[in-house]
N, CA, C and O atoms as a CHARMM CRD file, in Angstrom:
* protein
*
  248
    1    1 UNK  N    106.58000 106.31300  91.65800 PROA 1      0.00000
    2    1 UNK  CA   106.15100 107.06700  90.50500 PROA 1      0.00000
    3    1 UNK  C    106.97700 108.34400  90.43500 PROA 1      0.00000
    4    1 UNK  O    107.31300 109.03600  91.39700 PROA 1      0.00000
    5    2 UNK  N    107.25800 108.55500  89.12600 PROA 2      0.00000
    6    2 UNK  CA   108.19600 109.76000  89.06000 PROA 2      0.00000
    7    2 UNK  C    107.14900 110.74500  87.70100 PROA 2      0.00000
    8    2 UNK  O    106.61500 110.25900  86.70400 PROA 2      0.00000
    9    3 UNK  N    107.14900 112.14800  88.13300 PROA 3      0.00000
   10    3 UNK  CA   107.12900 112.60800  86.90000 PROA 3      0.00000
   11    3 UNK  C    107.21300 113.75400  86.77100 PROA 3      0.00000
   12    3 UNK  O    106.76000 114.42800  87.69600 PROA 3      0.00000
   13    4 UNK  N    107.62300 114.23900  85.97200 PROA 4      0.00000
   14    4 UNK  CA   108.04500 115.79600  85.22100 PROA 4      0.00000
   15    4 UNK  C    107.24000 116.89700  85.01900 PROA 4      0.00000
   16    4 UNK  O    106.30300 116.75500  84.23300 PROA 4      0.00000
   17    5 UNK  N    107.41500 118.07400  85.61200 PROA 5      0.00000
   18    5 UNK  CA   106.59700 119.19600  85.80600 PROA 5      0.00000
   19    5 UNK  C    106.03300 119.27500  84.41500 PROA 5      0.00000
   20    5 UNK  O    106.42300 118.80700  83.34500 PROA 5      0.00000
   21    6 UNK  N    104.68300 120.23300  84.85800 PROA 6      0.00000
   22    6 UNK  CA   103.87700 119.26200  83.30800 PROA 6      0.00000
   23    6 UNK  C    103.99300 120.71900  82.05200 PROA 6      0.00000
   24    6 UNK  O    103.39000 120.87700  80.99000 PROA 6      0.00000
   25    7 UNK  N    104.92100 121.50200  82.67700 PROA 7      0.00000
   26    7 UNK  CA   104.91600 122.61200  81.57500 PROA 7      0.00000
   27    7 UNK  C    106.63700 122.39800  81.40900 PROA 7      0.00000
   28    7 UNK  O    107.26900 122.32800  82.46300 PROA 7      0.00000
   29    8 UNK  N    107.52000 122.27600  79.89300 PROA 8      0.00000
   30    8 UNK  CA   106.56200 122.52300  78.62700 PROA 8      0.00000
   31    8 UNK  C    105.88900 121.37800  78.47800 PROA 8      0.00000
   32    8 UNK  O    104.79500 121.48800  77.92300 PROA 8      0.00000
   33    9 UNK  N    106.35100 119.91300  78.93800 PROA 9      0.00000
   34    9 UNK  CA   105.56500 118.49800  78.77400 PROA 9      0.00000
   35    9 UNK  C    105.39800 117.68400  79.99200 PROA 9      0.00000
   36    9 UNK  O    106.33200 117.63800  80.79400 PROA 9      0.00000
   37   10 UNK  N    104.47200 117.13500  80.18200 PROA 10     0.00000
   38   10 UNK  CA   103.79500 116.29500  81.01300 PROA 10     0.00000
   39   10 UNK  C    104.55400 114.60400  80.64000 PROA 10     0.00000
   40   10 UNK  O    104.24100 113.97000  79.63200 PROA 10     0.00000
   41   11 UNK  N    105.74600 114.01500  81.85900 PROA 11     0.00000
   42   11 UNK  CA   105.83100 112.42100  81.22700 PROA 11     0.00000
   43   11 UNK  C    105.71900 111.97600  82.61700 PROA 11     0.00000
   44   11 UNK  O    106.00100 112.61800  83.62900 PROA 11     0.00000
   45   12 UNK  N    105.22600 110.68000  82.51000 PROA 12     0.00000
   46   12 UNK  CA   104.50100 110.24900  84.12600 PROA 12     0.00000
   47   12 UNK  C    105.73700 108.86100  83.64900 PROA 12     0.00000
   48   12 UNK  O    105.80300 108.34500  82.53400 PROA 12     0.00000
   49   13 UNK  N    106.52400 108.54500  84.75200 PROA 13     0.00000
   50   13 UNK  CA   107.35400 107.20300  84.85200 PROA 13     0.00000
   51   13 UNK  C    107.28100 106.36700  86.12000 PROA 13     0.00000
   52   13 UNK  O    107.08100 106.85100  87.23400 PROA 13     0.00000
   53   14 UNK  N    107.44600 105.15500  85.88100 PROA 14     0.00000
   54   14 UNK  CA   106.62300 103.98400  87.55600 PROA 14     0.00000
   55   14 UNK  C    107.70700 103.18500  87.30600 PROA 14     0.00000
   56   14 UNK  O    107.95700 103.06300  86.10700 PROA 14     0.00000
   57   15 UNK  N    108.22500 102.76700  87.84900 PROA 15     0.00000
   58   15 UNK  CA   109.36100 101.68200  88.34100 PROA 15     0.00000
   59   15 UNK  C    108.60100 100.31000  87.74800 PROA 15     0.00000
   60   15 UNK  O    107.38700 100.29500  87.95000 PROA 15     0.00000
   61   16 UNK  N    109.29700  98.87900  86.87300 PROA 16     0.00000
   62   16 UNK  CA   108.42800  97.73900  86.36400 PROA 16     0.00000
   63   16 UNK  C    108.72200  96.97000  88.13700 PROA 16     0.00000
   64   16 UNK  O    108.86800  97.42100  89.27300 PROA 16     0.00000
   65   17 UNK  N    108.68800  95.57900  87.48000 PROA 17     0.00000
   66   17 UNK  CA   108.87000  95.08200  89.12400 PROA 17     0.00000
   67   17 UNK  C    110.02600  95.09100  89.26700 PROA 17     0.00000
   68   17 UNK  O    110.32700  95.35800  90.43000 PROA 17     0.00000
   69   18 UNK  N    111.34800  94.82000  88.24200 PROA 18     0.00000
   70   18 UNK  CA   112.99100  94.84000  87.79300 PROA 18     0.00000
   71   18 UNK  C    113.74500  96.40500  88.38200 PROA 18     0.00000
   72   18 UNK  O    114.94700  96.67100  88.39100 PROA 18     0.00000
   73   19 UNK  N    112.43600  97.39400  88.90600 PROA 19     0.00000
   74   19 UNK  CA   113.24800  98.66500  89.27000 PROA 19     0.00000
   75   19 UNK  C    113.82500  99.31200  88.34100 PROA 19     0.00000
   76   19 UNK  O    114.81000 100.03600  88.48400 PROA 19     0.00000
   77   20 UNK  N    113.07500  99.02100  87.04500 PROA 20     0.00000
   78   20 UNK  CA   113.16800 100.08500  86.20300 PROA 20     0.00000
   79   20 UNK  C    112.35700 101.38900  85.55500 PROA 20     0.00000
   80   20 UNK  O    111.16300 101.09700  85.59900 PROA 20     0.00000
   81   21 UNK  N    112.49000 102.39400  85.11200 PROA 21     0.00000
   82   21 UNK  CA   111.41400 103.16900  85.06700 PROA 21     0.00000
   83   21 UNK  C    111.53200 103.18900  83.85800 PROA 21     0.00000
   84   21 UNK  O    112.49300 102.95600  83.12400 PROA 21     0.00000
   85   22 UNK  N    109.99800 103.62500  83.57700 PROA 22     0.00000
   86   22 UNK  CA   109.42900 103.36900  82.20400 PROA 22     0.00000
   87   22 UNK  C    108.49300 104.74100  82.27800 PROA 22     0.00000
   88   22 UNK  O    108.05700 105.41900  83.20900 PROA 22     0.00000
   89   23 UNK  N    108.39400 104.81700  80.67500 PROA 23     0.00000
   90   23 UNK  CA   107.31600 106.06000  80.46400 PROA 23     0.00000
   91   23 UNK  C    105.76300 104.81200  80.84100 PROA 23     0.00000
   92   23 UNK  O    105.73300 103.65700  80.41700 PROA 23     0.00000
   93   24 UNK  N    105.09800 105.19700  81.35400 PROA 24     0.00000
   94   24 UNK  CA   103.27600 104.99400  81.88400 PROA 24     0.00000
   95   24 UNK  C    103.10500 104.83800  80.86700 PROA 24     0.00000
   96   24 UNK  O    103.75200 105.43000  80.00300 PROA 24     0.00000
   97   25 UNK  N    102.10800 103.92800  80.59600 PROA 25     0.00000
   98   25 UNK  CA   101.61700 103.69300  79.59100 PROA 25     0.00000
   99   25 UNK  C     99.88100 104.41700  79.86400 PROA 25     0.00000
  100   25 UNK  O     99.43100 104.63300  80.98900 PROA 25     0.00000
  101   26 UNK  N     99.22900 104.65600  78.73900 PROA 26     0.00000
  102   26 UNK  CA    97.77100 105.42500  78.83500 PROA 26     0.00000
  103   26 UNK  C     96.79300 105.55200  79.64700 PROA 26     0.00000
  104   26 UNK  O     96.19500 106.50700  80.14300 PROA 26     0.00000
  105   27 UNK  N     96.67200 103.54700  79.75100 PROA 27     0.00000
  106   27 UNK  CA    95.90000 102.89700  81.01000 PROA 27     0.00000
  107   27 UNK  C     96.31300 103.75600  82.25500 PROA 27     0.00000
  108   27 UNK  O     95.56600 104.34700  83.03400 PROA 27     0.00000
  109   28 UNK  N     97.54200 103.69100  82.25600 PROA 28     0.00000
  110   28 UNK  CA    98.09400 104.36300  83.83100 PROA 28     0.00000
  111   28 UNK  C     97.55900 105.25500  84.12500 PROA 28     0.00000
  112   28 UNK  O     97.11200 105.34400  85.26800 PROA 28     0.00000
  113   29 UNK  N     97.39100 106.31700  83.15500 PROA 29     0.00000
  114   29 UNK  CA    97.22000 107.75900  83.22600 PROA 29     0.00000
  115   29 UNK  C     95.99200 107.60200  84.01000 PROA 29     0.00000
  116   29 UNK  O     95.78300 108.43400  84.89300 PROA 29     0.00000
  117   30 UNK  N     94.85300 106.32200  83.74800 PROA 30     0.00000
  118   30 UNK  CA    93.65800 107.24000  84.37700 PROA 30     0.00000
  119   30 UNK  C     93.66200 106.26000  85.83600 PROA 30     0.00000
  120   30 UNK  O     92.57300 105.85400  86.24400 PROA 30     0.00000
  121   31 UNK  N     94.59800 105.99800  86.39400 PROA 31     0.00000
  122   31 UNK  CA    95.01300 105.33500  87.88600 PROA 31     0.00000
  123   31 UNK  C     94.63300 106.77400  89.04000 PROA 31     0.00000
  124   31 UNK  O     95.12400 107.89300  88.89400 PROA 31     0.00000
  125   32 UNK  N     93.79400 106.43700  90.00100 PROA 32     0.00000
  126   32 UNK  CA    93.29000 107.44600  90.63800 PROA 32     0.00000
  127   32 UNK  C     94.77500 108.14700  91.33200 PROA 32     0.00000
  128   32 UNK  O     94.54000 109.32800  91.58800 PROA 32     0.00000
  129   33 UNK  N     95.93400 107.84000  91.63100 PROA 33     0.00000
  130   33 UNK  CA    97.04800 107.66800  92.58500 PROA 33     0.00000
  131   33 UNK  C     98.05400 108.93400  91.30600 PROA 33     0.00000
  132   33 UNK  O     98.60800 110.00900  91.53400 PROA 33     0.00000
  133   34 UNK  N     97.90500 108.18400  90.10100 PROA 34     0.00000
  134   34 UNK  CA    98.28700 109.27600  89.04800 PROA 34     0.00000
  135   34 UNK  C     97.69600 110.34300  88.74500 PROA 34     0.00000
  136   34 UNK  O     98.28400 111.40000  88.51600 PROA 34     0.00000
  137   35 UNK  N     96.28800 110.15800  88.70600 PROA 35     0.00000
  138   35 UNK  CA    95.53300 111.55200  88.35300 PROA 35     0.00000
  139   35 UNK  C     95.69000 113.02500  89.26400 PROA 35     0.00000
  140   35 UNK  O     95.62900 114.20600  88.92500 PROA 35     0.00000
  141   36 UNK  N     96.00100 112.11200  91.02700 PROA 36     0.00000
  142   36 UNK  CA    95.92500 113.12000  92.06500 PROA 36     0.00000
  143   36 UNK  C     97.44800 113.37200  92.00600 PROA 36     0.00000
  144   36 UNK  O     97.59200 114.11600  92.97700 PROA 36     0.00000
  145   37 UNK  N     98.38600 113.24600  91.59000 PROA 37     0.00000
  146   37 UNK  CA    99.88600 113.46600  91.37500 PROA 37     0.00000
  147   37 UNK  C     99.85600 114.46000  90.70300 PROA 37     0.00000
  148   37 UNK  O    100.33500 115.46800  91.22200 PROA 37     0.00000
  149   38 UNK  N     99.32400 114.56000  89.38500 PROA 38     0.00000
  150   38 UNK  CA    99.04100 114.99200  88.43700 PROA 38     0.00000
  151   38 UNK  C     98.26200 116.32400  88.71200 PROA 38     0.00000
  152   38 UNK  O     98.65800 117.29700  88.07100 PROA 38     0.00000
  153   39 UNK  N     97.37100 116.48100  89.44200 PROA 39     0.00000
  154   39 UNK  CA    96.66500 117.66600  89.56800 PROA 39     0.00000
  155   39 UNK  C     97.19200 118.47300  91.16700 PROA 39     0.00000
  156   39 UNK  O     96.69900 119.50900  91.61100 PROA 39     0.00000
  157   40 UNK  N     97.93700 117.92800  91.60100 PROA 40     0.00000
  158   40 UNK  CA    99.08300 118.19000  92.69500 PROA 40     0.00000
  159   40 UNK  C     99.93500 119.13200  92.13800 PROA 40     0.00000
  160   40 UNK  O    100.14900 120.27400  92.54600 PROA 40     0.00000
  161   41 UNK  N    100.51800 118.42800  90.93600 PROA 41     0.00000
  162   41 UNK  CA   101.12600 119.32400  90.16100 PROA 41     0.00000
  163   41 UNK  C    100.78300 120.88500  89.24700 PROA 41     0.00000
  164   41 UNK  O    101.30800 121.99500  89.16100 PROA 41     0.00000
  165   42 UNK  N     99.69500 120.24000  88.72300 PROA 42     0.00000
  166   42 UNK  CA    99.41800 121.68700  88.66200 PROA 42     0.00000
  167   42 UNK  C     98.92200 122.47900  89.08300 PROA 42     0.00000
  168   42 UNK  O     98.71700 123.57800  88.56800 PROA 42     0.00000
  169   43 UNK  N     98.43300 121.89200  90.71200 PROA 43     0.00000
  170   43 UNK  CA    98.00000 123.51500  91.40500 PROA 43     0.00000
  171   43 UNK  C     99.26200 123.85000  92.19600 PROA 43     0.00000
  172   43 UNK  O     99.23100 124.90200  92.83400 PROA 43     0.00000
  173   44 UNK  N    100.61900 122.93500  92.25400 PROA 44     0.00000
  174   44 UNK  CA   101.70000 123.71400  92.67100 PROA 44     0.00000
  175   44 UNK  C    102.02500 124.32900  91.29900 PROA 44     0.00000
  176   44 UNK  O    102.00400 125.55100  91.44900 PROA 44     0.00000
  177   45 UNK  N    102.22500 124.10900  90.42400 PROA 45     0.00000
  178   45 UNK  CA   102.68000 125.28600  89.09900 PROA 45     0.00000
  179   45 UNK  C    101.86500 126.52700  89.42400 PROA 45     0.00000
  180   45 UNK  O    102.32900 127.64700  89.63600 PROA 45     0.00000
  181   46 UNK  N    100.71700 126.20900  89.43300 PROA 46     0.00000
  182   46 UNK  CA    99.44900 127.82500  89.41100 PROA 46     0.00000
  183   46 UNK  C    100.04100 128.56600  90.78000 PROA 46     0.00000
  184   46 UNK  O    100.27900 129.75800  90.58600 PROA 46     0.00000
  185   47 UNK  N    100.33800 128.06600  92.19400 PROA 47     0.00000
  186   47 UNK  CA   100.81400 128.73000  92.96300 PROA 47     0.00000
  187   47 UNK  C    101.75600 129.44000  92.80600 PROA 47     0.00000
  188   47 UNK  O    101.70500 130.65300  93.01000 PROA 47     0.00000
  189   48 UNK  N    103.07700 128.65100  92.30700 PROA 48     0.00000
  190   48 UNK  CA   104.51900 129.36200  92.10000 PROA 48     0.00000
  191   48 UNK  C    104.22700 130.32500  90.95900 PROA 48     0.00000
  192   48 UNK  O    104.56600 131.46400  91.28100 PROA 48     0.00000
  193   49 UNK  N    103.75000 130.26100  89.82200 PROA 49     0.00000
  194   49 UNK  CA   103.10300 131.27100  88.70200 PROA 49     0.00000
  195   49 UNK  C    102.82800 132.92000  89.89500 PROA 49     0.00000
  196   49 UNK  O    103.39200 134.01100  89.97400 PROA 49     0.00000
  197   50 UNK  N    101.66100 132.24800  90.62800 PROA 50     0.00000
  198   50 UNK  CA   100.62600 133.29500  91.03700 PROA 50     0.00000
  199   50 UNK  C    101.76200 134.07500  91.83300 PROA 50     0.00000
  200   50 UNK  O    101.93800 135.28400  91.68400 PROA 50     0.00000
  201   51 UNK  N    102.71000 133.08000  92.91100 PROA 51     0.00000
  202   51 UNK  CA   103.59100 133.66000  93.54100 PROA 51     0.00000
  203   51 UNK  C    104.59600 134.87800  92.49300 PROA 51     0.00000
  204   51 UNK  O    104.79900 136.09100  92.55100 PROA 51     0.00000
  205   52 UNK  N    104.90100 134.09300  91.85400 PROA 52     0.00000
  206   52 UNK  CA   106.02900 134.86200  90.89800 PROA 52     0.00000
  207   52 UNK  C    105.31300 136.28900  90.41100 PROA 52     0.00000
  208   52 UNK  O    105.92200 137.35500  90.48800 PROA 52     0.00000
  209   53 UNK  N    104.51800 136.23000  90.11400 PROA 53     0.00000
  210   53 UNK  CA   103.51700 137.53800  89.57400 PROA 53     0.00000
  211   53 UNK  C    103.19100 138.31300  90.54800 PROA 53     0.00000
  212   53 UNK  O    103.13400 139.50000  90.22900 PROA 53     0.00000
  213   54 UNK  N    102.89400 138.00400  91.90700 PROA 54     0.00000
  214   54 UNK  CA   103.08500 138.73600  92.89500 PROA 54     0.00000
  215   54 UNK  C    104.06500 139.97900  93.44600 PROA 54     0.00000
  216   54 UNK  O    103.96900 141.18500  93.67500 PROA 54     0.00000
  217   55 UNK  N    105.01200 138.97200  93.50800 PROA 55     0.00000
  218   55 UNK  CA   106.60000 139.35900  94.06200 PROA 55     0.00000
  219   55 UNK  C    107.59200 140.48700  92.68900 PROA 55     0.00000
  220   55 UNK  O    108.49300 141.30900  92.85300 PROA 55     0.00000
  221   56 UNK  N    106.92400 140.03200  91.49300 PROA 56     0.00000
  222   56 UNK  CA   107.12000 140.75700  90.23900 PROA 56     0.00000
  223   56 UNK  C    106.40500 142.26100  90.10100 PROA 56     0.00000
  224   56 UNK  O    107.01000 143.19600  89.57700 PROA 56     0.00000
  225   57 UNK  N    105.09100 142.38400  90.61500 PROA 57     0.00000
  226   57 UNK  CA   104.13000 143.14700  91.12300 PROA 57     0.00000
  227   57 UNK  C    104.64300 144.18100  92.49300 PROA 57     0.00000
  228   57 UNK  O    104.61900 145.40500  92.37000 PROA 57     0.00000
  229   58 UNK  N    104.95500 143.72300  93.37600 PROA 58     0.00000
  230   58 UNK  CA   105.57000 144.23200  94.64200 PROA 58     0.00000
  231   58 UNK  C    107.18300 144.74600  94.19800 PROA 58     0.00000
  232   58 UNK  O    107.76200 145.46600  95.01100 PROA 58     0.00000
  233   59 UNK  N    107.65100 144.50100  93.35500 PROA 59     0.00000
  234   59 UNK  CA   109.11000 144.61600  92.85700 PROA 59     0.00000
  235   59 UNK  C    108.82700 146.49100  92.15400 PROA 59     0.00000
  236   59 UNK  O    109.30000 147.59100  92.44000 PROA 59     0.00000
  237   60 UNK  N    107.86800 146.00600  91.20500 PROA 60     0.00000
  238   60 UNK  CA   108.06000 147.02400  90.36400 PROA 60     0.00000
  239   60 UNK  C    106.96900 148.40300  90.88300 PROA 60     0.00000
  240   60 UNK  O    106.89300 149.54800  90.43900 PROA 60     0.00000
  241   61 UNK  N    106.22700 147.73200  91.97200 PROA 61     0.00000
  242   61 UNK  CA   105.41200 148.74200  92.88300 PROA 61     0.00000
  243   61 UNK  C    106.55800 149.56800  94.18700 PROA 61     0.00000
  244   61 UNK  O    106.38200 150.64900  94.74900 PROA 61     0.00000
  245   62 UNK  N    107.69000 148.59700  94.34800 PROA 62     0.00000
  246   62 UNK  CA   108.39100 149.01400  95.42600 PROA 62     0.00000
  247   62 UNK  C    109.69100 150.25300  94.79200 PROA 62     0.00000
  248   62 UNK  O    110.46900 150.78900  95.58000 PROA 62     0.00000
């Protein structure tokens, strides 16, 4: 499974059996294996965010 940081867009892609990747189709989306990918992702976005605002914070405090 491959997929793309979900800011500015969210596309979830899975290999067919031929080893090709394809955009997921809807059904997929609610696959427990996708959902936890998926919310993986955005609590690493909210970290690196929170990080960045930090270090932006400490920058302009230093």
């Amino acid at each position: 499974m491959i997929y793309t940081p979900s800011e500015p867009l969210l596309f979830v892609a899975i290999k067919d059996e031929n080893g090709i990747l394809q955009i997921a189709e809807d059904d997929l989306l609610e696959d427990p294996a996708i959902i936890g990918a998926i919310d993986e992702e955005t609590e690493f976005n909210a970290l690196v965010e929170e990080e960045a605002a930090l270090l932006d914070s400490l920058m302009r405090d230093g």
